[in-house]
PDB file of N, CA, C and O in Angstrom, chain B, residues numbered from 101:
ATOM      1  N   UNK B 101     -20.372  17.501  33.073  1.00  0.00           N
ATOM      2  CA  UNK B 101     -19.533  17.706  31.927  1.00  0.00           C
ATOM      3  C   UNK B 101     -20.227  17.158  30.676  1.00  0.00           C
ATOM      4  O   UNK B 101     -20.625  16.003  30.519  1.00  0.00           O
ATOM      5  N   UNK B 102     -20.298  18.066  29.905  1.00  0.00           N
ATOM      6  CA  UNK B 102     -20.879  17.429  28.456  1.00  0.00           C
ATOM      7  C   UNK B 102     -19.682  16.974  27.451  1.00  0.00           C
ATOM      8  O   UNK B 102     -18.545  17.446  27.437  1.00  0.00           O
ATOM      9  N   UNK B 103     -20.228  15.887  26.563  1.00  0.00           N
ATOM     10  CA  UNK B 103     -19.387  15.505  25.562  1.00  0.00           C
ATOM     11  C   UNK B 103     -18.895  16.579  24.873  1.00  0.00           C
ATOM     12  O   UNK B 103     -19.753  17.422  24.612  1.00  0.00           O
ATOM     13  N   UNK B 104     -17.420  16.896  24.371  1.00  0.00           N
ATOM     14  CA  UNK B 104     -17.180  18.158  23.660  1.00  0.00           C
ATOM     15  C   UNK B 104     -16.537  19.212  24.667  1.00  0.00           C
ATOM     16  O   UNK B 104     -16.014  20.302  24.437  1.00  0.00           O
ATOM     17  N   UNK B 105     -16.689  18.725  25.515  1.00  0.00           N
ATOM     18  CA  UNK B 105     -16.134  19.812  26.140  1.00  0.00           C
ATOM     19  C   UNK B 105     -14.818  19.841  26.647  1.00  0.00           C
ATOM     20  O   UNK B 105     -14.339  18.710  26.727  1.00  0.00           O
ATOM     21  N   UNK B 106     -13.952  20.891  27.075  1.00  0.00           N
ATOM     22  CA  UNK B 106     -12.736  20.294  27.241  1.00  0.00           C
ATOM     23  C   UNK B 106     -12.336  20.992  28.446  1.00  0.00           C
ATOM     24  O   UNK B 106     -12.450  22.215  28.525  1.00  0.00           O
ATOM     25  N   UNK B 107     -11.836  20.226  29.466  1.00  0.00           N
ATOM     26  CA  UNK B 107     -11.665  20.572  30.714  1.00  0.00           C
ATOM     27  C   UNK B 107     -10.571  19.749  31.516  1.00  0.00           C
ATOM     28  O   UNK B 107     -10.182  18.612  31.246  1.00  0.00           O
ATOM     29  N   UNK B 108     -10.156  20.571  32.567  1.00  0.00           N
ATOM     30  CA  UNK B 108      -8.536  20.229  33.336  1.00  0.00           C
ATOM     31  C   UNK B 108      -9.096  18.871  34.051  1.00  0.00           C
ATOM     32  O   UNK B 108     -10.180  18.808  34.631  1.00  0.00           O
ATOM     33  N   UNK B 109      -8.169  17.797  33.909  1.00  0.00           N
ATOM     34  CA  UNK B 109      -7.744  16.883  35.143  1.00  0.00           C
ATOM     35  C   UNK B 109      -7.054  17.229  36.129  1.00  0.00           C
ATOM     36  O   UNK B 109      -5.829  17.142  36.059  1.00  0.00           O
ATOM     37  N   UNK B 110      -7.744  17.746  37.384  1.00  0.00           N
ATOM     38  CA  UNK B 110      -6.957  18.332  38.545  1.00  0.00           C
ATOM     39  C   UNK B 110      -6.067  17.419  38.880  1.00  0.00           C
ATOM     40  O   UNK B 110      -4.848  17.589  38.902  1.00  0.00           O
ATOM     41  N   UNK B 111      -6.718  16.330  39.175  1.00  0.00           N
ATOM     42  CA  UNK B 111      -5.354  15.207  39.821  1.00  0.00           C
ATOM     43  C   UNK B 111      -4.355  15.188  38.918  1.00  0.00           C
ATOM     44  O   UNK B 111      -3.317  14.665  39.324  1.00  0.00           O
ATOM     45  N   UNK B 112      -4.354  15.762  37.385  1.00  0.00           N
ATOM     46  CA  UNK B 112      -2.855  15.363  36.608  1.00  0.00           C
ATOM     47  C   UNK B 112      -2.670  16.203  36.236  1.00  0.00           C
ATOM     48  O   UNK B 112      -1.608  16.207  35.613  1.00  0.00           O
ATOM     49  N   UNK B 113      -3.362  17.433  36.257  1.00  0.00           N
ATOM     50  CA  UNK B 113      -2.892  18.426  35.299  1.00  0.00           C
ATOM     51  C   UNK B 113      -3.268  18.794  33.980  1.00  0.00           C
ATOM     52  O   UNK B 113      -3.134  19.899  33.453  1.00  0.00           O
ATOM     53  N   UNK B 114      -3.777  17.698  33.473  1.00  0.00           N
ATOM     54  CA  UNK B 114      -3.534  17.581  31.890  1.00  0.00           C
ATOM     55  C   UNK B 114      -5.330  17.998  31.689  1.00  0.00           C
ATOM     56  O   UNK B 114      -6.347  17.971  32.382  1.00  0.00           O
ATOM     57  N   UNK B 115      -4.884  18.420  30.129  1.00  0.00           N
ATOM     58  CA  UNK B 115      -6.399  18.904  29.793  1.00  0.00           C
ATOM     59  C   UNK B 115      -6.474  18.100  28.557  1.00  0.00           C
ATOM     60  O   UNK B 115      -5.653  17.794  27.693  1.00  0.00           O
ATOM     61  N   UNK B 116      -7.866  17.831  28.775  1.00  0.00           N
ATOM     62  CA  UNK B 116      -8.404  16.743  27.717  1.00  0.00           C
ATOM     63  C   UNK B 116      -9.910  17.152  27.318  1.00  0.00           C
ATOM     64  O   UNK B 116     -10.631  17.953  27.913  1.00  0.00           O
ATOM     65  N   UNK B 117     -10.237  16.328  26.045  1.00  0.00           N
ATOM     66  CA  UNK B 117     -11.852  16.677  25.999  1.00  0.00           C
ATOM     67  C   UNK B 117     -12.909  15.367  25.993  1.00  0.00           C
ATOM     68  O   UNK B 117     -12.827  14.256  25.468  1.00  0.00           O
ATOM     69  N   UNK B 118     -13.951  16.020  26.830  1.00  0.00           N
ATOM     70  CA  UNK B 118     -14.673  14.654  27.687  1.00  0.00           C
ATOM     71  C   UNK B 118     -15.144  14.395  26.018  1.00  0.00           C
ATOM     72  O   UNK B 118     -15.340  15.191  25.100  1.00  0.00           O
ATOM     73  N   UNK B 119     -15.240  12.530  26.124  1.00  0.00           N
ATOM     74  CA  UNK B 119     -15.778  12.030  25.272  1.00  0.00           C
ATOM     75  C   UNK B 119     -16.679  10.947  25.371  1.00  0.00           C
ATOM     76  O   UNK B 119     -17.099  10.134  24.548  1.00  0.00           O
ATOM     77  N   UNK B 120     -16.921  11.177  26.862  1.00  0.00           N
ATOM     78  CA  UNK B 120     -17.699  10.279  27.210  1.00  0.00           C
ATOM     79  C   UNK B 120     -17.783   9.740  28.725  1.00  0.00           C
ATOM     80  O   UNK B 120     -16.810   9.972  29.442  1.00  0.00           O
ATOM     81  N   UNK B 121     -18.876   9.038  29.260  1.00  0.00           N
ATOM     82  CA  UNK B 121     -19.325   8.778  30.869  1.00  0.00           C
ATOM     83  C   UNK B 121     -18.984   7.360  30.911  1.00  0.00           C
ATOM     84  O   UNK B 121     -19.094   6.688  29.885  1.00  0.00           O
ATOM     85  N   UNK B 122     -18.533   6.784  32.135  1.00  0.00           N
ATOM     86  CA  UNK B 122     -18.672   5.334  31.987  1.00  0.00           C
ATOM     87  C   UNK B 122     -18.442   4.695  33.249  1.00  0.00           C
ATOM     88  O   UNK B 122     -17.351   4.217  33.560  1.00  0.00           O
ATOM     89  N   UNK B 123     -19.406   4.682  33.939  1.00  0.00           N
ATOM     90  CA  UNK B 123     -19.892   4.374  35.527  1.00  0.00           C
ATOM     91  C   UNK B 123     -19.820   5.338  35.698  1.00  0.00           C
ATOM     92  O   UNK B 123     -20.155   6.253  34.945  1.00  0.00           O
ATOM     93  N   UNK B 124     -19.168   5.425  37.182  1.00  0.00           N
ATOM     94  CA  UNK B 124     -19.089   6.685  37.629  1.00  0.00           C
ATOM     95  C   UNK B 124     -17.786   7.762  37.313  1.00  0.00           C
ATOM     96  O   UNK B 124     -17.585   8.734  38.041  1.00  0.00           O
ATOM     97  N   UNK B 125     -16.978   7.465  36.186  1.00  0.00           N
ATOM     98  CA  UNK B 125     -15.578   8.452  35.789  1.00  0.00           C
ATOM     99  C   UNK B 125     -16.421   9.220  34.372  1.00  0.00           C
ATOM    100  O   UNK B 125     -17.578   9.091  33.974  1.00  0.00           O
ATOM    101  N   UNK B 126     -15.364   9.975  33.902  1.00  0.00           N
ATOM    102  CA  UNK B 126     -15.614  10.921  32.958  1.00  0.00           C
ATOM    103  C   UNK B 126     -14.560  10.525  32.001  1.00  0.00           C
ATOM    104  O   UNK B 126     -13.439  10.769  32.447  1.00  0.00           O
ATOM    105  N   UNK B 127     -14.567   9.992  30.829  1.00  0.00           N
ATOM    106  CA  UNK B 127     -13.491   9.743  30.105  1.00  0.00           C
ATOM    107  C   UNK B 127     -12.852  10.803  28.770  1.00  0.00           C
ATOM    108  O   UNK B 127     -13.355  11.148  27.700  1.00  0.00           O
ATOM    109  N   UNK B 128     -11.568  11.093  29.397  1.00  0.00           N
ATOM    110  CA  UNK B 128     -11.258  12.601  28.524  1.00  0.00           C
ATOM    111  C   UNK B 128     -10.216  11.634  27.677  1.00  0.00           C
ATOM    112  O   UNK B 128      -9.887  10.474  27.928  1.00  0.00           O
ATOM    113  N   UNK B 129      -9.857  12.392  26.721  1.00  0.00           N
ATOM    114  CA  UNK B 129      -8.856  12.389  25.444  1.00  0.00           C
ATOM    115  C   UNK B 129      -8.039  13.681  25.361  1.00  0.00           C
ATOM    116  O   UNK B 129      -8.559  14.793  25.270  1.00  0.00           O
ATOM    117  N   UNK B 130      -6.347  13.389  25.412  1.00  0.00           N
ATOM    118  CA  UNK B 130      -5.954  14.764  24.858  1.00  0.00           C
ATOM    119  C   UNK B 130      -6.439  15.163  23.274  1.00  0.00           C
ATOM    120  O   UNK B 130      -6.817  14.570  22.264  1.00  0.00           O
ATOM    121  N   UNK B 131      -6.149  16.706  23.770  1.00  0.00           N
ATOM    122  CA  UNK B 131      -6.283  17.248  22.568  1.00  0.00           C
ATOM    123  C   UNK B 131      -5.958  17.154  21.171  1.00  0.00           C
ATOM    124  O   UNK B 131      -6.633  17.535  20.215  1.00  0.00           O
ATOM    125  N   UNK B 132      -4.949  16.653  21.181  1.00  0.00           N
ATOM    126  CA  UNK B 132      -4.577  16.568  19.793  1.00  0.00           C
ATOM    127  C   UNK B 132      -4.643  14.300  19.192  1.00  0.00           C
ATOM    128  O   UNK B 132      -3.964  13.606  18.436  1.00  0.00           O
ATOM    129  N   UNK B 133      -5.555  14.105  19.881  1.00  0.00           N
ATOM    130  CA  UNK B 133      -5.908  12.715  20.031  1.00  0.00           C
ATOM    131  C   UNK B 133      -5.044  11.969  20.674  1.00  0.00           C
ATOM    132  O   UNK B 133      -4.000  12.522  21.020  1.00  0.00           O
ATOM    133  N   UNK B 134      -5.244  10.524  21.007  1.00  0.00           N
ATOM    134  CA  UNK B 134      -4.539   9.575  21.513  1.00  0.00           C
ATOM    135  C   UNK B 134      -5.515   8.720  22.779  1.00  0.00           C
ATOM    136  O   UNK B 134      -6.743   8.638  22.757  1.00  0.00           O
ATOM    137  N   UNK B 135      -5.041   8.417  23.331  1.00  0.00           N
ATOM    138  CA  UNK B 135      -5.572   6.932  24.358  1.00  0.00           C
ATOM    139  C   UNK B 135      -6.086   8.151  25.373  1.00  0.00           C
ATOM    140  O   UNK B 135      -5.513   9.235  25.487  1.00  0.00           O
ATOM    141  N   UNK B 136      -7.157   7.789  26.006  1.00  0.00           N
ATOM    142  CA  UNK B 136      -7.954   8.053  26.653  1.00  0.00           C
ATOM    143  C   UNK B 136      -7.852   7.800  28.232  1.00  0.00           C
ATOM    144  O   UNK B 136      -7.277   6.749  28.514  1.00  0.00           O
ATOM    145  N   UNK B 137      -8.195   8.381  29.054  1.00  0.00           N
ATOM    146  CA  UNK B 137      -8.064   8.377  30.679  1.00  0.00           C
ATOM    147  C   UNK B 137      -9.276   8.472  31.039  1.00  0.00           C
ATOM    148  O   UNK B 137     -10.053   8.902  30.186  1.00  0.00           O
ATOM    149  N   UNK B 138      -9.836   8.101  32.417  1.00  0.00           N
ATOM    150  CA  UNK B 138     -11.125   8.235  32.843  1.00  0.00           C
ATOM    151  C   UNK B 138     -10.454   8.755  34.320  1.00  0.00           C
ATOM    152  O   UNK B 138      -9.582   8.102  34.893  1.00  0.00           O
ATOM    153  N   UNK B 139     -10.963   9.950  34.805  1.00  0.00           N
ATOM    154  CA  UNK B 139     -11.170  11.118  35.657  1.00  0.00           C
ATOM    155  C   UNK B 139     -12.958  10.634  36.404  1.00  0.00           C
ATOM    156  O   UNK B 139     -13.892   9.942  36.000  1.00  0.00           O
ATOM    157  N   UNK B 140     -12.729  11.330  37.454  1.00  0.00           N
ATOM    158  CA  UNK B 140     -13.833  11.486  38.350  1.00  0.00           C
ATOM    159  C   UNK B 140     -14.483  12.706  38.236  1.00  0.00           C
ATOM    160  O   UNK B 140     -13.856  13.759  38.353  1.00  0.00           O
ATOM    161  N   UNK B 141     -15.523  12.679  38.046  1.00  0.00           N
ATOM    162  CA  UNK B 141     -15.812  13.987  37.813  1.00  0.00           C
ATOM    163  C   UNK B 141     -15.950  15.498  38.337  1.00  0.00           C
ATOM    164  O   UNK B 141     -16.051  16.617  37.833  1.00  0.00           O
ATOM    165  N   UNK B 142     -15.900  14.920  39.644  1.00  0.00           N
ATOM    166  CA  UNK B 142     -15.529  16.213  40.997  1.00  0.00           C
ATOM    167  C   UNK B 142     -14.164  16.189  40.689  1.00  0.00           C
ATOM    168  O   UNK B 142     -13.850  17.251  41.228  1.00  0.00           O
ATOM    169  N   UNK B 143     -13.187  15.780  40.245  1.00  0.00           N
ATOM    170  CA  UNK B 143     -11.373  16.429  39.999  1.00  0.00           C
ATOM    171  C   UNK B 143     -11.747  16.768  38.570  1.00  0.00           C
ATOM    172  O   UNK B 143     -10.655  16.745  38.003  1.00  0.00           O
ATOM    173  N   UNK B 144     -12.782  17.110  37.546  1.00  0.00           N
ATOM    174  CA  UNK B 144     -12.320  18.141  36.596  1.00  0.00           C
ATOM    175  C   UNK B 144     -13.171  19.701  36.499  1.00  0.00           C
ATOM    176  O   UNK B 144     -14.340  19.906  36.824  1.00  0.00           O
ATOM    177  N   UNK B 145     -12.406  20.462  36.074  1.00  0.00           N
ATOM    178  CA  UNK B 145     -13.295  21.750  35.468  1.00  0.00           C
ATOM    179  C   UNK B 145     -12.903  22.124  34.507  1.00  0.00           C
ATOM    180  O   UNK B 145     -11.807  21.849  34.019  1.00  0.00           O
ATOM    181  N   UNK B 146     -14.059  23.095  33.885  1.00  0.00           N
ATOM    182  CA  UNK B 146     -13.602  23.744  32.540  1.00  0.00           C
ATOM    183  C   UNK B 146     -11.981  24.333  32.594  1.00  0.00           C
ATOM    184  O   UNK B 146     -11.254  24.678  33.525  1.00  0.00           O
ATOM    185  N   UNK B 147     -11.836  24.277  31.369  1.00  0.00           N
ATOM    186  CA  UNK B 147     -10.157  25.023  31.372  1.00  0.00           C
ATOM    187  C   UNK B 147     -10.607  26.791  30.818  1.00  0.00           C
ATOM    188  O   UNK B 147     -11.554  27.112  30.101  1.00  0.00           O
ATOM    189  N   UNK B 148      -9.605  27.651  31.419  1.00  0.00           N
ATOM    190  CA  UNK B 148     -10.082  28.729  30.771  1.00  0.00           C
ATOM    191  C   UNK B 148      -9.560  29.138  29.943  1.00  0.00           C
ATOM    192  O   UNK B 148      -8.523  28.494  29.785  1.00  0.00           O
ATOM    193  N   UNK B 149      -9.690  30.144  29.020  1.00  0.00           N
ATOM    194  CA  UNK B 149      -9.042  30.687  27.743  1.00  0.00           C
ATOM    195  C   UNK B 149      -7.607  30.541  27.729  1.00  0.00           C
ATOM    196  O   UNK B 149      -7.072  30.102  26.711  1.00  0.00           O
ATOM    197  N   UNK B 150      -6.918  30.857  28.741  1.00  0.00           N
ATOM    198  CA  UNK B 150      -4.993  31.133  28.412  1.00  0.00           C
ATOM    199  C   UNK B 150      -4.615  29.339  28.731  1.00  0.00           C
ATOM    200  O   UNK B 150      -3.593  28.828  28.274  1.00  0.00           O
ATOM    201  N   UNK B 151      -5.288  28.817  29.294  1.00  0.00           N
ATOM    202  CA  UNK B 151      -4.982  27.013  30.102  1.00  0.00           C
ATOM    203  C   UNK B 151      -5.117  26.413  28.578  1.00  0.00           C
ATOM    204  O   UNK B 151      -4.347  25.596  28.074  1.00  0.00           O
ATOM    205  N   UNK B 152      -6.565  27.152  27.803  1.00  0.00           N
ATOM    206  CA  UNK B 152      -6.622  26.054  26.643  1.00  0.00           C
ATOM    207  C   UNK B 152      -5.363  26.348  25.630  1.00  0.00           C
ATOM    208  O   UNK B 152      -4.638  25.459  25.184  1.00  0.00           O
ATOM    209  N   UNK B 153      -5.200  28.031  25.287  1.00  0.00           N
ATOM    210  CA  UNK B 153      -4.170  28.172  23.860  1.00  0.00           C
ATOM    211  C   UNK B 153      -3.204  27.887  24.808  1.00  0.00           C
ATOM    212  O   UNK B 153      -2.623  27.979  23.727  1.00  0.00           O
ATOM    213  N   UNK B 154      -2.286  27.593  25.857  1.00  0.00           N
ATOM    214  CA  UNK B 154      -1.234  27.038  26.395  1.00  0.00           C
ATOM    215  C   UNK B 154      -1.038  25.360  26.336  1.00  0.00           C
ATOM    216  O   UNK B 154       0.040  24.808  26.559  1.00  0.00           O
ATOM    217  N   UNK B 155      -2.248  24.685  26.005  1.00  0.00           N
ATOM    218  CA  UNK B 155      -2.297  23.569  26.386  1.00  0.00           C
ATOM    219  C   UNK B 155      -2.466  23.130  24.731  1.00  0.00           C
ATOM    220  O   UNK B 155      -2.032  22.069  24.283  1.00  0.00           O
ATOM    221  N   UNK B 156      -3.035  23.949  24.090  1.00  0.00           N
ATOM    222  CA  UNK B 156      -2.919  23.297  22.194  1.00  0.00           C
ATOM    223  C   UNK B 156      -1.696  23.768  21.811  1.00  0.00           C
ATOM    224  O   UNK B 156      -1.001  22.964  21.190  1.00  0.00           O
ATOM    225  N   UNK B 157      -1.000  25.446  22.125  1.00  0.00           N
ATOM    226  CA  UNK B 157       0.508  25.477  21.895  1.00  0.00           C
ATOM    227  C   UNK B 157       1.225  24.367  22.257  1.00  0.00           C
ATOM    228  O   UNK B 157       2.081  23.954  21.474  1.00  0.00           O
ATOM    229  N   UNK B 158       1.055  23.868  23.187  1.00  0.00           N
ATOM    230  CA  UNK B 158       2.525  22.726  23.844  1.00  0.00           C
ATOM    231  C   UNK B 158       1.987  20.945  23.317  1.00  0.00           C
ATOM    232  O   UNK B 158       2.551  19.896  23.627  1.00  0.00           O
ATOM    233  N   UNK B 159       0.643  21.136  22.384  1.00  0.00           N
ATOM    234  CA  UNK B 159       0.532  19.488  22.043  1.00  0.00           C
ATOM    235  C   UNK B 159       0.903  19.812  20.827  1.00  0.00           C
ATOM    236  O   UNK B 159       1.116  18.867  20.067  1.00  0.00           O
ATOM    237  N   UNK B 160       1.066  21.066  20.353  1.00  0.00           N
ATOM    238  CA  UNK B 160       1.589  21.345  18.672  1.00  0.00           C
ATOM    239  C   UNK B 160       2.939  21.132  18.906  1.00  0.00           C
ATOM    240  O   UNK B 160       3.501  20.218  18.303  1.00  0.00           O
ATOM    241  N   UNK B 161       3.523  21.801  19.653  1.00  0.00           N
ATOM    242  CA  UNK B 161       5.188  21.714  19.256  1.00  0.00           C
ATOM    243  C   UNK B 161       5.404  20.534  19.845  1.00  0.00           C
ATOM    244  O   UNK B 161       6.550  20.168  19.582  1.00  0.00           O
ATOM    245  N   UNK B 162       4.748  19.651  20.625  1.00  0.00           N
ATOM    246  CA  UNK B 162       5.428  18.171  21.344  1.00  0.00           C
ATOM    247  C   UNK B 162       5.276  17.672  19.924  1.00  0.00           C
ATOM    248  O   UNK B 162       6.290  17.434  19.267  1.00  0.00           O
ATOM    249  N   UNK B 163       3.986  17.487  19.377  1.00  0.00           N
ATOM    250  CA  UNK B 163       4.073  16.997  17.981  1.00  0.00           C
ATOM    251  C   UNK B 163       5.115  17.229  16.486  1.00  0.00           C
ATOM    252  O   UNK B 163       5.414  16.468  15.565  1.00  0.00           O
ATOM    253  N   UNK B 164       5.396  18.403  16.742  1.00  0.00           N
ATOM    254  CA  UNK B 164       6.421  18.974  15.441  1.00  0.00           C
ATOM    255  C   UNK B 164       7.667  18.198  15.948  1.00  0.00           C
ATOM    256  O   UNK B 164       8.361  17.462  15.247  1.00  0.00           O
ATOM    257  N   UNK B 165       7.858  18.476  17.315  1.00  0.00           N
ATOM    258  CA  UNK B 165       9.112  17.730  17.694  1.00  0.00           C
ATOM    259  C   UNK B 165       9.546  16.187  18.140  1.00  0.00           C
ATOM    260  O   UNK B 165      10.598  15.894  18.708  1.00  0.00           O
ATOM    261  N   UNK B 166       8.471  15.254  17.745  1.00  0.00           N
ATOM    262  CA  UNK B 166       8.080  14.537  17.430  1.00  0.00           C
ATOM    263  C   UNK B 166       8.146  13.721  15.411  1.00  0.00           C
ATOM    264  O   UNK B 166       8.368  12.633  14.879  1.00  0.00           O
ATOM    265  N   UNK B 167       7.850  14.900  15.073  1.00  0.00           N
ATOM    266  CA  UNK B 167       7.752  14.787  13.575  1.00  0.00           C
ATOM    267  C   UNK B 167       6.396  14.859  12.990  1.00  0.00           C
ATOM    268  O   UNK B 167       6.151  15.064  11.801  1.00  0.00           O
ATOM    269  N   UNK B 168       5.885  14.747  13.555  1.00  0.00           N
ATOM    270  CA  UNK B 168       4.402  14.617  13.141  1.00  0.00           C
ATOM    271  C   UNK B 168       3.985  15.550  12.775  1.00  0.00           C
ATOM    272  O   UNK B 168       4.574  16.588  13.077  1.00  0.00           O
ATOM    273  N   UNK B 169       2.523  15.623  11.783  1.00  0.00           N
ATOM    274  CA  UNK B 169       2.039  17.312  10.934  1.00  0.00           C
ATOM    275  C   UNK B 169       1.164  17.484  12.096  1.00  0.00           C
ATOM    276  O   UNK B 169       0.849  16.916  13.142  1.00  0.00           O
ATOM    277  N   UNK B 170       0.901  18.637  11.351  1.00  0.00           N
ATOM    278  CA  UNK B 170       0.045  19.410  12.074  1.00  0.00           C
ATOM    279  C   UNK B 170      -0.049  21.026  12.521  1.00  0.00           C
ATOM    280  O   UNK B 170      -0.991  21.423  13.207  1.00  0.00           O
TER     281      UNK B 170
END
């Protein structure tokens, strides 16, 4: 996994973008920022086209409904 890239956490579901290595995990960030998780790197893969605009649709409206811009 390269930095920048953004790919599924199988064990959670959630899609994040790697921002970095640290031992042996992969440490992703959701998309629309916040606190960070470290994943193994055999439980992630790329996300594909409909996983990603499904997964930035639903951190936009958690955010609007929230209050927050964006």
């Amino acid at each position: 996994m390269r930095v920048g890239e953004t790919v599924l956490d199988e064990d959670t579901g959630r899609i994040g973008e790697v921002m970095g290595h640290e031992g042996r995990y992969v440490q992703l960030r959701p998309l629309l920022g916040g606190r960070e998780w470290d994943v193994r790197p055999d439980r992630v893969r790329p996300v594909t086209a409909p996983e990603l605009l499904s997964a930035r649709v639903a951190a936009v409206n958690s955010r609007t409904r929230r209050g927050g811009s964006r």
